[in-house]
C-alpha positions in Angstrom: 11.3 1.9 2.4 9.0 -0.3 4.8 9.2 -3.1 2.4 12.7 -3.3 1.9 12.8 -2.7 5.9 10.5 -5.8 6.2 12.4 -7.8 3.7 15.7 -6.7 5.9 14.6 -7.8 9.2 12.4 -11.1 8.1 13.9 -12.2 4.8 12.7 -12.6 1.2 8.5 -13.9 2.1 5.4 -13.1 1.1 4.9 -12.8 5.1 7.8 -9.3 4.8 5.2 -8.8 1.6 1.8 -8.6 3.8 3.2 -7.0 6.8 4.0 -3.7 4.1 0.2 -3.7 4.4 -0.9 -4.9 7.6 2.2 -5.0 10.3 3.8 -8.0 11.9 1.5 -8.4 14.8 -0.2 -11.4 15.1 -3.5 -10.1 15.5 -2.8 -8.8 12.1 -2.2 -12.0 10.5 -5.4 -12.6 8.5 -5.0 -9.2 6.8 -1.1 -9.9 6.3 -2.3 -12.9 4.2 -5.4 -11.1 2.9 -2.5 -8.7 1.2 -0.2 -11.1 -0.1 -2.3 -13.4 -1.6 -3.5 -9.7 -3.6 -0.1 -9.2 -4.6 0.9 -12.5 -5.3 -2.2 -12.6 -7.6 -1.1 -9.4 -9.3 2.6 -11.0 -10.2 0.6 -13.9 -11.2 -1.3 -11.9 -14.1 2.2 -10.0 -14.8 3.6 -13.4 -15.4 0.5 -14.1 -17.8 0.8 -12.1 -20.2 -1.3 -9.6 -18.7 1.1 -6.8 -18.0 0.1 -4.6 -20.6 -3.3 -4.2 -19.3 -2.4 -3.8 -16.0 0.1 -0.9 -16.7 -2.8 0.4 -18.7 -5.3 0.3 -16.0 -2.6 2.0 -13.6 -2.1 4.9 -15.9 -5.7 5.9 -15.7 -5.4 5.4 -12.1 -7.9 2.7 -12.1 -7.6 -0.4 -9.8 -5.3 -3.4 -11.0 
């Protein structure tokens, strides 16, 4: 829900991304990054080849 609410009011951005994490204030900007540069690393690995590993890992409820 706050995602696609972000994505809504600020368009299709890794900015709507890292504001799911850290808000849209500006003082929050460094974190906002911080966040999307994680997720943006995930999607890379998906994109790898890697997907099967990190669905593994999330099963066991480990970090991805």
């Amino acid at each position: 829900y706050i995602l696609a609410k972000n994505i809504s009011r600020h368009g299709v951005n890794w900015t709507s991304v890292g504001a799911y994490n850290a808000g849209f204030k500006q003082a929050n900007k460094k974190n906002r990054l911080k966040y999307a540069k994680k997720v943006y690393r995930k999607y890379l690995d998906l994109l790898g080849g890697n997907r099967e590993v990190i669905i593994e890992r999330a099963s066991r409820g480990e970090g991805v």
